[in-house]
C-alpha positions in Angstrom: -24.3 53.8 -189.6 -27.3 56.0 -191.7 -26.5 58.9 -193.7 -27.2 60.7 -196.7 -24.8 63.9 -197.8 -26.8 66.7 -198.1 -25.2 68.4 -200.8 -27.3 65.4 -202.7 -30.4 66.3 -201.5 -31.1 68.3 -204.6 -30.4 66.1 -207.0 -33.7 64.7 -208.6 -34.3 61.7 -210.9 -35.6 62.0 -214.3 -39.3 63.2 -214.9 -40.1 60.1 -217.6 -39.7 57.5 -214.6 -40.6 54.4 -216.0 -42.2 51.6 -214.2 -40.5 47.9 -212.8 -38.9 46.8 -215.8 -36.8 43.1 -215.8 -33.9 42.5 -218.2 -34.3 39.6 -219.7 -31.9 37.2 -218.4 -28.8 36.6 -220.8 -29.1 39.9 -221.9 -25.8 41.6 -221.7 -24.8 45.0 -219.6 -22.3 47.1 -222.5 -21.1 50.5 -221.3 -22.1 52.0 -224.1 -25.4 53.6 -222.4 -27.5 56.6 -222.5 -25.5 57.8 -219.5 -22.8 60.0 -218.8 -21.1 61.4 -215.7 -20.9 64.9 -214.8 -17.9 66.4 -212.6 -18.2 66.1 -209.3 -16.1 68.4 -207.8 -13.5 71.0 -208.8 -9.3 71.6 -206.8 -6.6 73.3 -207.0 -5.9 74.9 -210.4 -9.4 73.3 -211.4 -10.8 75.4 -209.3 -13.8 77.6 -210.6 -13.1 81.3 -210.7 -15.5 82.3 -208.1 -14.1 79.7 -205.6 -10.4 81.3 -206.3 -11.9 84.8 -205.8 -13.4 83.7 -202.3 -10.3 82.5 -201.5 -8.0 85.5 -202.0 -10.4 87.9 -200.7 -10.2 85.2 -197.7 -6.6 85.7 -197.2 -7.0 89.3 -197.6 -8.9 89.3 -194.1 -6.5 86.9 -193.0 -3.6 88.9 -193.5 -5.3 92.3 -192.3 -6.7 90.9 -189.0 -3.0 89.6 -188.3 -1.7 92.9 -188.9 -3.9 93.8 -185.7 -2.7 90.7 -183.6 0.6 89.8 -181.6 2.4 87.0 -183.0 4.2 86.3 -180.1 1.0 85.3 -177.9 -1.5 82.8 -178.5 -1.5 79.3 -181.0 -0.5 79.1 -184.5 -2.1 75.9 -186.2 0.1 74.8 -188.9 -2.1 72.4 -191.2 -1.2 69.5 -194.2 2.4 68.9 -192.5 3.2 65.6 -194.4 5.5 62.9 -192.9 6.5 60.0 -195.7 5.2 56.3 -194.0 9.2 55.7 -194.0 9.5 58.7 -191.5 7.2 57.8 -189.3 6.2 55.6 -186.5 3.0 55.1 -188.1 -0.8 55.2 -187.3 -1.1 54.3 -184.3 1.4 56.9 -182.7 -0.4 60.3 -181.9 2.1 62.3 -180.8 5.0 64.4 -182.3 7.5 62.3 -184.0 11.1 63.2 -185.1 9.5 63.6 -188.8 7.1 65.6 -187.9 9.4 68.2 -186.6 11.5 68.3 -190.0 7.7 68.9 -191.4 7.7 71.6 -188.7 11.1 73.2 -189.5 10.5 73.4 -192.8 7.2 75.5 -192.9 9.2 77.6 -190.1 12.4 77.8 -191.9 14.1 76.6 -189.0 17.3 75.2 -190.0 18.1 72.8 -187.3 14.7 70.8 -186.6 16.0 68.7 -183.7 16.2 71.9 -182.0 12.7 72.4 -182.2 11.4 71.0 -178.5 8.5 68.6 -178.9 6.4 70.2 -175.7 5.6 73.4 -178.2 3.6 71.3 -180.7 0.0 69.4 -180.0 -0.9 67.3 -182.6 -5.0 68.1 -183.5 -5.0 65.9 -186.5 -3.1 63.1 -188.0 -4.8 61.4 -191.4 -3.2 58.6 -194.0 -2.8 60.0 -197.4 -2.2 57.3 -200.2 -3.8 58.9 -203.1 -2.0 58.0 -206.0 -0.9 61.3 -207.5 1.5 61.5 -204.6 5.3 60.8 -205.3 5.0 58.5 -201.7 2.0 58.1 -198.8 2.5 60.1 -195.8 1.0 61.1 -193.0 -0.5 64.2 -192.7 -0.9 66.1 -189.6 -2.4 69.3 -188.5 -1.2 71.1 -185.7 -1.0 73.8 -183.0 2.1 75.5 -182.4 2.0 77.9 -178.9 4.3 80.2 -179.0 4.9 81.4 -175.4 6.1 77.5 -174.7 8.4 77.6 -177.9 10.4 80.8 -177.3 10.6 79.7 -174.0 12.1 76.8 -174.7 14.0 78.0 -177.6 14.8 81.1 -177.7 16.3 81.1 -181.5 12.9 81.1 -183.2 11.9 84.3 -182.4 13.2 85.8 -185.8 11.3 83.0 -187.6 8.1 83.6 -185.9 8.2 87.4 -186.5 8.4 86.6 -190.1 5.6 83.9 -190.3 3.0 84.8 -192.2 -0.4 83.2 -192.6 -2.0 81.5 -195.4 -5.4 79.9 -195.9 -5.4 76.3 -194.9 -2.0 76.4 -194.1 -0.6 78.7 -191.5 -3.3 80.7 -189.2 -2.9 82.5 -186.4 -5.7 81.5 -183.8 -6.1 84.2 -180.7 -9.6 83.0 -179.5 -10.0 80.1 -176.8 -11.5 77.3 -177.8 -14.7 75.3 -175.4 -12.2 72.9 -173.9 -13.4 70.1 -171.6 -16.3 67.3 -172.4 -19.9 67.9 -172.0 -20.6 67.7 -168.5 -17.4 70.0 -167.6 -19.2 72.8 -169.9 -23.0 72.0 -168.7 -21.5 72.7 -164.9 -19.3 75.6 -165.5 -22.6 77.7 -167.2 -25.2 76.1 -165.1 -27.4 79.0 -163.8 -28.7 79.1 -160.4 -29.9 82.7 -160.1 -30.4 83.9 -156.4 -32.7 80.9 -155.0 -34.5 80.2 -158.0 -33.3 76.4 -157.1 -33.6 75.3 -153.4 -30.4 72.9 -152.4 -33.0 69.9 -152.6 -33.8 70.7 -156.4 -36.9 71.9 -156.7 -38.3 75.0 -157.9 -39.4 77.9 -156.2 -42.1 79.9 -157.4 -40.3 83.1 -158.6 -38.2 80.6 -160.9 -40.7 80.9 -163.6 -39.6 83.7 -165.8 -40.6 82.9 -168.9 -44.6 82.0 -167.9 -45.0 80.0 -171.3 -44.5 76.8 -170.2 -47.6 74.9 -168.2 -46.0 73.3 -165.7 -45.9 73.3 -161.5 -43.1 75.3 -160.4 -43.0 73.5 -157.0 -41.1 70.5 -159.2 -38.6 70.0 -161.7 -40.0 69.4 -165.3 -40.9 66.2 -166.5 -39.0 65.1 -169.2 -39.6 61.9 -172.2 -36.8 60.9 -174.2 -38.0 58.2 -176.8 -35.0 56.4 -177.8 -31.4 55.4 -176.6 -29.3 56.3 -179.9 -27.1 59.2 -180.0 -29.6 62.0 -180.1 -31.4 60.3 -177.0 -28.6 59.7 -174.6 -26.8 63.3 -175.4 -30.1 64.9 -175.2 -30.6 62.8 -171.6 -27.5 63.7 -170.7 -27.7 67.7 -171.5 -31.1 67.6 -169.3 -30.1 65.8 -166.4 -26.6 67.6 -166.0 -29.5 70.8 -165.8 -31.7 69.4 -163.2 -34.7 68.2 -165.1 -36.4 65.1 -164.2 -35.5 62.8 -167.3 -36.9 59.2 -168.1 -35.3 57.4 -171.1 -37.5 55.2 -173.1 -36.0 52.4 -175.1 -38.0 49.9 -177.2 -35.0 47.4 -177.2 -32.8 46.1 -174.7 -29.4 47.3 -173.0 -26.6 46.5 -174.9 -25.8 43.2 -172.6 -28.6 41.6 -173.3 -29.3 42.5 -176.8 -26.0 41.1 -177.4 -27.2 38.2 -176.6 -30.7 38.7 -179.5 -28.2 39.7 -181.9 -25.9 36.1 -181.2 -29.4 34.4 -181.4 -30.2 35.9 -184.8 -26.9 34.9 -186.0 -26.6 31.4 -184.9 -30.0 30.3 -185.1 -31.6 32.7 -187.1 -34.0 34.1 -184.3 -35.1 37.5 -185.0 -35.9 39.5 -181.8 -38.2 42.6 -183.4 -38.0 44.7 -180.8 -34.1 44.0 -179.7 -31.8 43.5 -183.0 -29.0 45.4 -185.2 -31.4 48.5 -185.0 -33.4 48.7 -182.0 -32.1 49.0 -178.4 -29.5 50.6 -176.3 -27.0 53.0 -178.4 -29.2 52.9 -181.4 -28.2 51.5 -185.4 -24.5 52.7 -184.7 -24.1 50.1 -182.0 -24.0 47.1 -184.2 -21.9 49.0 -187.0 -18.2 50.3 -187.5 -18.7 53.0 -185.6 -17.7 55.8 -187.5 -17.0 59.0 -185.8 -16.2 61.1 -189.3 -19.2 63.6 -189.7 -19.6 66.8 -192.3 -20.8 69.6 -189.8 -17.2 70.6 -189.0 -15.0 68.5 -187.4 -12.9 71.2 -185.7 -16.5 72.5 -184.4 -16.9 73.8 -180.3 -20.1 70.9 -180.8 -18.2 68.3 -182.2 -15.5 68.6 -180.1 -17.7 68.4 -176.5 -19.4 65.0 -178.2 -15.9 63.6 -178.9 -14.5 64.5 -175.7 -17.8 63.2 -174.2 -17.0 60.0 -175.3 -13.7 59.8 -174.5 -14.8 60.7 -170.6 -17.2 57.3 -171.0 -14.1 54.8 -172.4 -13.5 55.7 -175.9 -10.0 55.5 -176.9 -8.6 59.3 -176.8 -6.8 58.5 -180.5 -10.6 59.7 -181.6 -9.8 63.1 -180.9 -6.7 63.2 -183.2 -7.3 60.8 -185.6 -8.6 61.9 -189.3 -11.2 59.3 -190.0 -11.8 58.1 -186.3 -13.8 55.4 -185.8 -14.8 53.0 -182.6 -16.1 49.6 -183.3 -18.6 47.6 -181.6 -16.3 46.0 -179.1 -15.2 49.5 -178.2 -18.8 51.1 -178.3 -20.6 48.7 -175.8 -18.4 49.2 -172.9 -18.8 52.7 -173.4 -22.2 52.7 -173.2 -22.3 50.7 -170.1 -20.5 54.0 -168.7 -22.7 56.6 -170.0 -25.5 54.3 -168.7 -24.3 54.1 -165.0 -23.7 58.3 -165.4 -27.1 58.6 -166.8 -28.3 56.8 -163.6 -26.4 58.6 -161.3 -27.7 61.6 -162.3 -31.4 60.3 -161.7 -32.3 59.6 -165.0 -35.1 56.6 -164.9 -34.3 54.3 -168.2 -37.3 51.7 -169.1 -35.7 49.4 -171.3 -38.1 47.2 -173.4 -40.8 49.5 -173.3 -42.7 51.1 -176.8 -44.3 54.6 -176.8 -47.5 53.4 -179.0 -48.4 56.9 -178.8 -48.5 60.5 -177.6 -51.1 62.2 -175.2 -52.0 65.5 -176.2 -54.8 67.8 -174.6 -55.1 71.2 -176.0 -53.1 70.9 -178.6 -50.0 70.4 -176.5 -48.1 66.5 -175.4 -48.9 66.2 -171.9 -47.4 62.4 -171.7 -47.1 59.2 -173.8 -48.8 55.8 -173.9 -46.6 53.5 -173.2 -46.6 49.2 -173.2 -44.1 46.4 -172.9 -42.3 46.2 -176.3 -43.2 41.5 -176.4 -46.4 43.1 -176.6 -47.6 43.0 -179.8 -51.3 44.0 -179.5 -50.8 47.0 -176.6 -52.9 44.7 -174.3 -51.0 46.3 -171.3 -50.8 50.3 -172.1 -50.2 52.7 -169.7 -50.5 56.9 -169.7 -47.1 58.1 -168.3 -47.6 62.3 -167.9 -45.0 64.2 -168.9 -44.4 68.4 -169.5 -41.9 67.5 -173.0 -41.5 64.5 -175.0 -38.3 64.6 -177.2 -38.5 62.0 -179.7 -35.4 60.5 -180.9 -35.9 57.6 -182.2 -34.2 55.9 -185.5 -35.4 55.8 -189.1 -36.7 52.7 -188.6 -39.0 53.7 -186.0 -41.7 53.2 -188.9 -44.8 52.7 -186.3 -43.6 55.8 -184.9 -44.3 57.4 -188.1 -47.7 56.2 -188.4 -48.8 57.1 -185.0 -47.8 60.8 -185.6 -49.5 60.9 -188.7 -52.8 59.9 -186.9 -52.2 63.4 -184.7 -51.7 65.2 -188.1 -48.2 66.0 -187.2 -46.9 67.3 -190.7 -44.0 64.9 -192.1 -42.6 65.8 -195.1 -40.7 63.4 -197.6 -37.5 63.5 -197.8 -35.0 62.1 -200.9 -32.5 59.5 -199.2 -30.7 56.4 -201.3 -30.8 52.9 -202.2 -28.6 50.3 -203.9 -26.7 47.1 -203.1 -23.6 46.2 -200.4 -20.9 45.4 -202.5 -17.7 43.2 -200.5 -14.3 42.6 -201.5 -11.3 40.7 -200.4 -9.5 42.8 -197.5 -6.3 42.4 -199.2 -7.9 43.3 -202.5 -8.7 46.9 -201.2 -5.5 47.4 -200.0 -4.0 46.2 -202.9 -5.9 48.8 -205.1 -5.0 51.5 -202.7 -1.7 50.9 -201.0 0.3 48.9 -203.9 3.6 47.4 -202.7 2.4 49.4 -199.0 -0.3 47.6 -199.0 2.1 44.4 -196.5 2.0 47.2 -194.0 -1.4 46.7 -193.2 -1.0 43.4 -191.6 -4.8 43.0 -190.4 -5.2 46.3 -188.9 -2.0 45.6 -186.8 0.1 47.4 -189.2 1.7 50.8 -189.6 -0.5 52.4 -191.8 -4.4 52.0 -191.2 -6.7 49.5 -193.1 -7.2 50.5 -196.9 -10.7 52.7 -197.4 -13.1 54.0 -200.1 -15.2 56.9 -200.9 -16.5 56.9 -204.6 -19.0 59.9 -206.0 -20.3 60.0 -209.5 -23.1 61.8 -211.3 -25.2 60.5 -213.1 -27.6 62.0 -216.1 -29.1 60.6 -219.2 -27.8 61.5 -222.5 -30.9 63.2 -223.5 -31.9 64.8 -220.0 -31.9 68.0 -218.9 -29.8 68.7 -215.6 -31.7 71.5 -214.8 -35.0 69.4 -214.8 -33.5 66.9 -212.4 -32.3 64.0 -214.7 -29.2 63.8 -212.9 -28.8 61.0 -209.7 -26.0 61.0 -207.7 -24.3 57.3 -207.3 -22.0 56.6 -204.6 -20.4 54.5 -201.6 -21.7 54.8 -198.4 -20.8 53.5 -194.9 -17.6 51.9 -196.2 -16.3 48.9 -193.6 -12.9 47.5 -194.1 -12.6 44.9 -192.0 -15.6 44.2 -191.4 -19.1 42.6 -192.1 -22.3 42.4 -193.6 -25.2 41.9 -191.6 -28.5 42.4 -191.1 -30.5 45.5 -190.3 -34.1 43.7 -190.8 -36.7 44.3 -188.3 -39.3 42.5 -189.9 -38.6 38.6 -191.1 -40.5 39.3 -194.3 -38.3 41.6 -195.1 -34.6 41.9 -196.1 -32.3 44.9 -195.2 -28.2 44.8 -194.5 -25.9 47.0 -193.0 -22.0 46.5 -192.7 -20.1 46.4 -189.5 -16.8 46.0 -187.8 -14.8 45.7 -185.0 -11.7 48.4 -184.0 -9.1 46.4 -185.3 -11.1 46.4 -188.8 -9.0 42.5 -188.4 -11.8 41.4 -191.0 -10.7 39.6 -194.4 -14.0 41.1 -196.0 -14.0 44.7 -196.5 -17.9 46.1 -197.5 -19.8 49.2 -198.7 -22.6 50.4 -199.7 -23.2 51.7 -203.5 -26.5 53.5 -203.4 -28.7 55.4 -205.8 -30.7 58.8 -204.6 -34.4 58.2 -205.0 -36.6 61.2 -204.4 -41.0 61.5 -204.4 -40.7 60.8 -208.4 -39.2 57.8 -208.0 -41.7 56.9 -205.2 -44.6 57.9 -207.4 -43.8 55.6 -210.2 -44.4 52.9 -208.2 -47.8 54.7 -207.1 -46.3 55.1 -203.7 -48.0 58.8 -202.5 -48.4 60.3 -199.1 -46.1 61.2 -196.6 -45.1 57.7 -196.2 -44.0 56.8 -199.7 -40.8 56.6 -198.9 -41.1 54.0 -196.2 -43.0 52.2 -198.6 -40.7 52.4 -201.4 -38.0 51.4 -199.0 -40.2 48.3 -198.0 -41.3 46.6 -201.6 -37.4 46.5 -202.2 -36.4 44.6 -199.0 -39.9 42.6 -199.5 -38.3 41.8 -202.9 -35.2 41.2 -201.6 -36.2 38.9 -199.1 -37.9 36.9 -202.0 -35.4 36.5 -203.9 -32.9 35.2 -201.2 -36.2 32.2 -201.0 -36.8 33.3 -196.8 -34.9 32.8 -193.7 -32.7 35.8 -193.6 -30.8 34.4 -196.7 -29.3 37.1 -198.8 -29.5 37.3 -202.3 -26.3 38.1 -203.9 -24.6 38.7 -207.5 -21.0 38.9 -208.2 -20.6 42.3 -209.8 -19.2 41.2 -213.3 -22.5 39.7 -213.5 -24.4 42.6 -212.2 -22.9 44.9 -214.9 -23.8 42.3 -217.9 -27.2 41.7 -217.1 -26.7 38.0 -216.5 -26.4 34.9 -213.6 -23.5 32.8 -213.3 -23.9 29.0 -213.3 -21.1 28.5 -211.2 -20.8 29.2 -207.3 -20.4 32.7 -205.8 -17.3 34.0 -204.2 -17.7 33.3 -200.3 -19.2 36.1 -198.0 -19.2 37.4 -194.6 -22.8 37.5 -194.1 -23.3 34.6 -191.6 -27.2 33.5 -192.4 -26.6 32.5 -195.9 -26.8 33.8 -199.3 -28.1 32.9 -202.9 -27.2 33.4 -206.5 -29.9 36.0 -207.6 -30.7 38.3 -210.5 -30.2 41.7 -208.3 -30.1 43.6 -212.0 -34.1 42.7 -211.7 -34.3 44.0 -208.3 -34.8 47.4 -209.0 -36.8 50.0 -212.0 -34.3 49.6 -214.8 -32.9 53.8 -214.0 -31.7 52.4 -210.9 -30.2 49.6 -212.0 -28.5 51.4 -215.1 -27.5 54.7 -212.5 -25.3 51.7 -210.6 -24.2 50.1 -213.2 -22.7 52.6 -214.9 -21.2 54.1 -211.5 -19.9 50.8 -210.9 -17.6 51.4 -214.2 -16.7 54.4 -213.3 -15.6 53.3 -209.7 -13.3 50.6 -211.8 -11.9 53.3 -213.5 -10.8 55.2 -210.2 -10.0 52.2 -208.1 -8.4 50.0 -211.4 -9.6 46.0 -209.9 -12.7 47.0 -208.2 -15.2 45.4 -210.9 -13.8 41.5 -210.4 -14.9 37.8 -209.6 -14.4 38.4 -206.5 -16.4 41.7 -205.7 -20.0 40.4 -204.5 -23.2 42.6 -204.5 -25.6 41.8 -202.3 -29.3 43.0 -201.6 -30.8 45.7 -200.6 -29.6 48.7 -198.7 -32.3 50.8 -198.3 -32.1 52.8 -195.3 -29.9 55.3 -195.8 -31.4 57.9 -193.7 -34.9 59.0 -193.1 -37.4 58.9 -195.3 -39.1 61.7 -193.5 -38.3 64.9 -192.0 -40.5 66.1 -188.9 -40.6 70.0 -189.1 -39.5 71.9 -186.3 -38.8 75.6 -185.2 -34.8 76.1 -185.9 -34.6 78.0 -182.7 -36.4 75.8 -180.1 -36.2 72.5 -181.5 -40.0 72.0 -181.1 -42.5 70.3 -183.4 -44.4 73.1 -185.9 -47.7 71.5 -185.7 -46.8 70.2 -181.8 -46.2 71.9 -179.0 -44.5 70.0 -176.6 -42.9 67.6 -179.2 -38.9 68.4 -179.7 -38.0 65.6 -183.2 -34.3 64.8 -183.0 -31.9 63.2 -184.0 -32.0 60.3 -187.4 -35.2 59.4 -187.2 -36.5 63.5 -187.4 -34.5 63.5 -190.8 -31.7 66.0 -189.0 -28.4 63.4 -188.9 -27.2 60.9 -190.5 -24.2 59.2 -188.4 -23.5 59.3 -184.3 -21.7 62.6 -184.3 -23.9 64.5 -186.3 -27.0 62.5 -184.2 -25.3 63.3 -180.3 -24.7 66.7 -181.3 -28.3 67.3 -182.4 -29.4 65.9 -179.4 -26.9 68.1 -177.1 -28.8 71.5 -179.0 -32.1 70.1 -178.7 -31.5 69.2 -175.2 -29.9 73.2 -174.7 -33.6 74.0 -176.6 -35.4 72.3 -174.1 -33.6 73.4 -171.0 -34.1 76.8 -172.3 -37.7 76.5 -172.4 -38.5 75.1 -169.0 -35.6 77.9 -167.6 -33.5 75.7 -166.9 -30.3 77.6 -168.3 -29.8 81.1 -168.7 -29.0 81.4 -172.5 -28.8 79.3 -175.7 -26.1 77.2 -176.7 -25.4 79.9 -178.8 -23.5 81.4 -176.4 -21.6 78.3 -175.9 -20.8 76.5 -179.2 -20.4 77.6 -182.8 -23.9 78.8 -184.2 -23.1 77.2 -187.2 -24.2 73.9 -185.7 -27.4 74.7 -184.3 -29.1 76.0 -187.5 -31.1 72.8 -187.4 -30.7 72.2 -191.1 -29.5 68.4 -192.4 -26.3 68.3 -193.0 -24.5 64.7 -192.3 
């Protein structure tokens, strides 16, 4: 699972970058450094005074729009209810508890909270709260109160309604309806068919063409390419079909049945399948991952909402659409692709599985199809033109040919700041330990009440003597955190090593992993006299190249136990076991990278002991390299269409395009682009402004 928050993107590295430099080995790692960490974030009373203003002159509105509004009609959402652990039935019950009533009651004033009847309330959000600064855990729910239903079930709370009053993040009144239903329930209810613009067998007549801008016979329905199965690819497949157009789905790898089976033979005998592994075929990178469902482009979003509902039509558990940190799992993920496969299919879509676009055909300055050859084939010997009116390209960020071929059509590709660093893994029971304390029994491998114990660490980085406002400051932090789960790898190349985590739903894992990465921007690519559009891909390259040098070949892992990693030195003895099935190796990782790097994650790595107290131990166990964050690149594209600014014709999506970073934020950039390009071809009346949040389809990256 790829991403990279954006509000990192500006964070640059220093300007006096110096080149590959290797501590010598002995030499010891103190904390007394040239670095120091800057604040992250401000809360609460910390708050700064302009974020206090905003939020009074917030609840002004608030309180003067309510003024205007019936309180007796509509949904109040009542929001951070918290239930102690003791008081309720615990994470894996959705639906309103006898504790979560006396949460209710009290934010109500209601003196008797068994009165309350349980029909009234729909729980929208239920999240585990163990942060230490809390007197107990609890669980803390948000959720939506309809009136009508509770006065007519009880009567007696009409005096305690009229005196409810809202306040920001806590009670708000909420008048408007909200896009209810998954994606294809929407698609159908605003699909246009305007007078007999499309005959009852589908095709076009010639007055359907309103629009005259886009070159293609109206006698049929537009020809549509969708490069790549991942998120952005299937939602964007979907979207099209469910409007009519004639979509075929071009995959590199293989469906998820049989590339199961590439991935079991990688495993177990160390066979690497190039075109069919953890990142390449059907479902994309977040097939063979944990899964996660959290995203950062609003999770109570119209957009977000359709995806998760989406997927919940296809097999995922409905627990996603409540759940604060939802997640799937592997297990869970492939059977739901199977579904959205077979739907795909019944709607006419044509999927050609182990086939690679080598590249694009493009006559007057516009894609008119794609070259396209059997993905064994290494040297194209087999190519064939396939004609198309629209390609949308959705393929991964390690869809590095892809790069190069688009490059060749001068396609403009900008560079694009990302991360790298190492996968640090802990004991299971040690995470929980650090987070839960004497709770930390309840777990019981994912089986317990309260969900598996988590991470998310941020520091900021800077060097004593740098100036912040010159970009000497590097963000440090955890990404992609699996508990429960697994490392494994994310190579596509067997020269090269590059590892991901994963896990199942259960999280049933002993291990628990994570990323801790470095942001690297076109300075740090530079120092290594990496320039071009491609710099990044090639910074991200000599590390795994490195990497997979220093494990000595194979797919072996070189790993470092991170009391080791911090002073600068290699243990004789053995290193604590890992979960990484092909084999690791004691290796100097503190050489891996250009000394900044290495001090940046060092010096986070103290910090993240301070928060989590027992996170720097024996037992924690680095391992290299993450590298592939996100993209390295971003493909420019018109914010309102969706298509390419130096190619018409060519809609980028998704990861790979540099515009997500995670399934969620990938599916729903494939649902606008795939609104974009039913728009263009007339397919739909409007934009999908008209039918989810704007604020989601500004096209800008944010993960």
């Amino acid at each position: 699972m790829i991403l990279l928050p954006s509000k990192l993107f500006s964070l640059r590295p220093p300007n006096d970058i110096p080149g590959l430099h290797c501590p010598g080995r002995g030499q010891r790692y103190t904390r007394a450094q040239t670095l120091r960490v800057l604040c992250a974030k401000r809360a609460g009373k910390q708050r700064y005074p302009s974020e206090k203003k905003r939020i009074k002159s917030k609840h002004k509105e608030i309180l003067a729009e309510v003024k205007n509004k019936n309180k007796f009609e509509g949904l109040w959402r009542l929001s951070k209810l918290g239930v102690p652990v003791h008081n309720d039935p615990g994470k894996d019950f959705l639906g309103v508890s006898e504790g979560l009533l006396q949460a209710i009651a009290k934010v109500l004033e209601f003196p008797v909270a068994s009165m309350l009847p349980a029909e009234a309330f729909s729980v929208i959000r239920k999240s585990f709260d163990a942060r230490k600064m809390l007197k107990e855990p609890k669980f803390v729910y948000v959720v939506d109160m309809d009136v009508d239903k509770l006065l007519s079930l009880e009567p007696h709370t009409w005096d305690f309604i009229s005196r409810l009053e809202p306040k920001v993040g806590l009670i708000e009144h909420l008048s408007q309806g909200r896009v209810s239903g998954d994606l294809i329930s929407i698609i159908r209810d605003c699909k246009r068919i305007p007078g007999d613009a499309i005959s009852r067998n589908g095709e076009y007549n010639d007055n359907s063409m309103s629009k005259g801008s886009i070159p293609y016979s109206t006698s049929r329905k537009p020809k549509i390419a969708i490069v790549g199965s991942g998120p952005s690819g299937l939602f964007a497949s979907l979207v099209l079909a469910e409007f009519g157009a004639d979509v075929t789905l071009i995959e590199r790898g293989q469906p998820v049945e049989q590339r199961g089976r590439d991935i079991g033979a990688l495993v177990v005998r160390k066979i690497l399948q190039m075109e069919s592994n953890f990142c390449f075929g059907e479902g994309g990178a977040g097939t063979w991952s944990d899964g996660k469902l959290v995203t950062r482009i609003g999770r109570n979003s119209d957009s977000v909402l359709a995806v998760m509902k989406t997927l919940v039509h296809f097999g995922a558990p409905e627990g996603i659409l409540v759940n604060g940190k939802p997640h799937l799992g592997t297990d869970k993920l492939i059977p739901l692709l199977r579904n959205f496969r077979q739907h795909l299919q019944e709607l006419g879509v044509t999927i050609e599985f182990g086939k690679r676009v080598d590249d694009l055909v493009i006559e007057d300055g516009r894609v008119v199809g794609v070259k396209v050859s059997d993905s064994r084939d290494r040297l194209q010997s087999n190519s064939q033109k396939w004609g198309y009116d629209a390609v949308v390209l959705a393929v991964g960020h390690s869809a590095r040919d892809i790069y190069q071929m688009l490059l060749s059509h001068n396609v403009i590709l900008v560079p694009k700041d990302f991360a790298v660093g190492l996968r640090i893994e802990h004991p299971q029971e040690a995470i929980n330990s650090i987070q839960y304390s004497r709770l930390a029994s309840e777990v019981r491998s994912g089986r317990g009440k309260v969900p598996v114990a988590d991470y998310k660490l941020v520091k900021y980085v800077r060097r004593e003597n740098g100036d912040v406002s010159s970009g000497a400051s590097r963000s440090c932090y955890s990404f992609c955190m699996c508990p429960g789960g697994q490392v494994v790898l994310t190579s596509t190349n067997p020269s090269e090593i590059c590892i991901n985590g994963m896990s199942f739903s259960r999280r049933a894992s002993k291990w628990a992993n994570a990323a801790l990465v470095v942001t690297v921007s076109t300075k740090d690519f530079e120092s290594l006299n990496f320039h071009g559009h491609l710099a990044g891909v090639e910074f991200q390259r000599e590390f795994e190249r490195r990497a997979a040098i220093l494990g000595g070949g194979n797919f072996v892992v070189p790993v470092q136990r991170v009391t080791d990693f911090l002073d600068g030195k290699l243990s004789v003895t053995s290193v604590p076991p890992s979960s990484y099935r092909l084999g690791v190796k004691a290796a100097h990782l503190h050489e891996l990278f250009p000394i900044h790097i290495t001090e940046a994650l060092q010096r986070a790595i103290s910090m993240f002991d301070e928060e989590l107290p027992g996170f720097v131990s024996k037992e924690g166990l680095l391992h290299g390299v993450e590298t592939r964050t996100s993209s390295p690149v971003q493909i420019p594209r018109n914010t309102d269409t969706y298509e390419s600014t130096s190619l018409k014709g060519l809609y980028p999506v998704g990861e790979g395009a540099g515009y997500a970073g995670g399934i969620v934020s990938a599916a729903v950039d494939g649902v606008c682009a795939g609104f974009a390009v039913a728009n263009a071809f007339d397919l739909c009346h409007t934009g999908i402004e008209s039918v989810f949040s704007k604020t989601q389809t500004s096209g800008f990256v944010k993960y």
